[in-house]
C-alpha positions as CSV (number, residue, x, y, z in Angstrom):
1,X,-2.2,39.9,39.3
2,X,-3.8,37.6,41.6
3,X,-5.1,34.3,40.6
4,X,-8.8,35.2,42.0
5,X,-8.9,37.8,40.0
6,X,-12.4,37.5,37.2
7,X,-10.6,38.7,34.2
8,X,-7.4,36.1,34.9
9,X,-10.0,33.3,35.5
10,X,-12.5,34.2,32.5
11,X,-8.6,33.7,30.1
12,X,-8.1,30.8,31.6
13,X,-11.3,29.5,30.8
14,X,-11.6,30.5,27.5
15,X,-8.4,29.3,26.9
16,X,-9.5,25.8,28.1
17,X,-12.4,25.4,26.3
18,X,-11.0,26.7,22.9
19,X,-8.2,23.8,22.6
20,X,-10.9,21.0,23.9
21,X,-8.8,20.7,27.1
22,X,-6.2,18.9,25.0
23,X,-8.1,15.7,25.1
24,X,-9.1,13.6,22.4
25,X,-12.4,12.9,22.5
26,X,-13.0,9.9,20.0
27,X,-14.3,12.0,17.3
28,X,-11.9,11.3,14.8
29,X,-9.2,13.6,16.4
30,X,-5.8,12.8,17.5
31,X,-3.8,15.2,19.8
32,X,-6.6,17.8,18.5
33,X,-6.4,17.7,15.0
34,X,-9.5,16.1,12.7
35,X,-9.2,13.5,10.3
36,X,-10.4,14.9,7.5
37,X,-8.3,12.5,4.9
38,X,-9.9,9.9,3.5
39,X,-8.6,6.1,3.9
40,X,-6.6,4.5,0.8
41,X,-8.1,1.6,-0.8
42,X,-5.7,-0.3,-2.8
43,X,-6.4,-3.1,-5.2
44,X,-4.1,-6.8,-4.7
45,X,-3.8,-7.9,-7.9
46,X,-5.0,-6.6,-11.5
47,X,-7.9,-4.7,-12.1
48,X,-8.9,-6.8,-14.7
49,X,-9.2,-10.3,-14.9
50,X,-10.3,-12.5,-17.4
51,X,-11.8,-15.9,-16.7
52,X,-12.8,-19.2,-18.6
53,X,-16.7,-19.9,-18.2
54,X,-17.9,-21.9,-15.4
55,X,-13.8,-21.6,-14.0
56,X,-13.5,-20.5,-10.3
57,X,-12.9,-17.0,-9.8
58,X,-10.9,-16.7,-6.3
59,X,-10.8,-12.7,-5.9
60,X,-7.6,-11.0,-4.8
61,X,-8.8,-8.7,-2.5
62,X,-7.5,-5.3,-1.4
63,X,-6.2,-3.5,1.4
64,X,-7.0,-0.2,2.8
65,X,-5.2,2.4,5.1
66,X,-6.0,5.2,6.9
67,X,-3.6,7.9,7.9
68,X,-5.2,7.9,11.9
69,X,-7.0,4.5,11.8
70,X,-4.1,2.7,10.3
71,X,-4.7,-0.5,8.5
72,X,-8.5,-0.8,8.1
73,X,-8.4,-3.6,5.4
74,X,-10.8,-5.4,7.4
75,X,-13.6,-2.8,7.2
76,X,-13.6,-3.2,3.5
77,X,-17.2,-4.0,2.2
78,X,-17.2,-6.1,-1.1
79,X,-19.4,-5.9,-3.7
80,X,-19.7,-8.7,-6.4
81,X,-21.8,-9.9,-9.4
82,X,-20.0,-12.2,-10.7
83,X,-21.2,-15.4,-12.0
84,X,-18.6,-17.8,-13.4
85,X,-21.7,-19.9,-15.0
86,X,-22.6,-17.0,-17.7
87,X,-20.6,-15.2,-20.0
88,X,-20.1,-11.2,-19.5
89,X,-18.6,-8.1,-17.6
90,X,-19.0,-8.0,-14.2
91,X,-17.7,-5.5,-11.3
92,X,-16.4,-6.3,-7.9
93,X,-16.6,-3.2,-5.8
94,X,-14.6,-2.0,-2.9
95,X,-15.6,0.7,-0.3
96,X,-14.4,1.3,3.3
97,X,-14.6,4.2,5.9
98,X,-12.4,5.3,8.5
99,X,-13.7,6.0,12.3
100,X,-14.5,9.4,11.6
101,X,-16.8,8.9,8.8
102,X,-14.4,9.3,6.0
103,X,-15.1,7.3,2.4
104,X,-12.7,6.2,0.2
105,X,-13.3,6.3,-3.1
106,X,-14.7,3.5,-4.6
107,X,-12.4,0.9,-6.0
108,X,-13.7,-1.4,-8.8
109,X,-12.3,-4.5,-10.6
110,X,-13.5,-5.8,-14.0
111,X,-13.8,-9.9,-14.1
């Protein structure tokens, strides 16, 4: 069969397009495959802490991992209402995506 041939080049190029040229384009693929897994947010520390009124309250933090993006801890977007000066239950709130758009679940902690 000879490589001018329509039917030979119309394989080829279907072939081509169908695996994205074996490129990855940015787009939340590596080597072709999608990240479809959300990152891993993991609490430092317990997930409930009690404090003395008007004490400081120094949170622990958390770290987060993504099984393309790797360690994304620093993405993490904290959420807190706690104020040391009045007596209650407050929540600090952890959330974090990964490149392709991905959320974690939402991790809390109790003060």
């Amino acid at each position: 069969m000879s490589m001018t041939n329509p039917l030979f080049l119309l394989v080829l190029l279907t072939t081509l397009v169908g695996c994205g040229g074996g490129s990855s384009g940015g787009d939340g693929q590596a080597g072709g495959a999608l990240d479809r897994d959300p990152p891993v947010i993991t609490l430092l520390g317990p997930a409930l802490v009690n404090i003395e009124l008007g004490s400081p309250y120094s949170d622990a933090g958390a770290t987060a991992a993504d099984n393309f993006d790797g360690d994304i801890t620093a993405n993490i977007v904290i959420a807190s209402n706690v104020n040391i000066n009045a007596l209650g239950n407050y929540t600090v709130t952890y959330n974090v995506s990964d490149a392709a758009g991905n959320a974690a679940t939402q991790v809390t902690r109790m003060v």
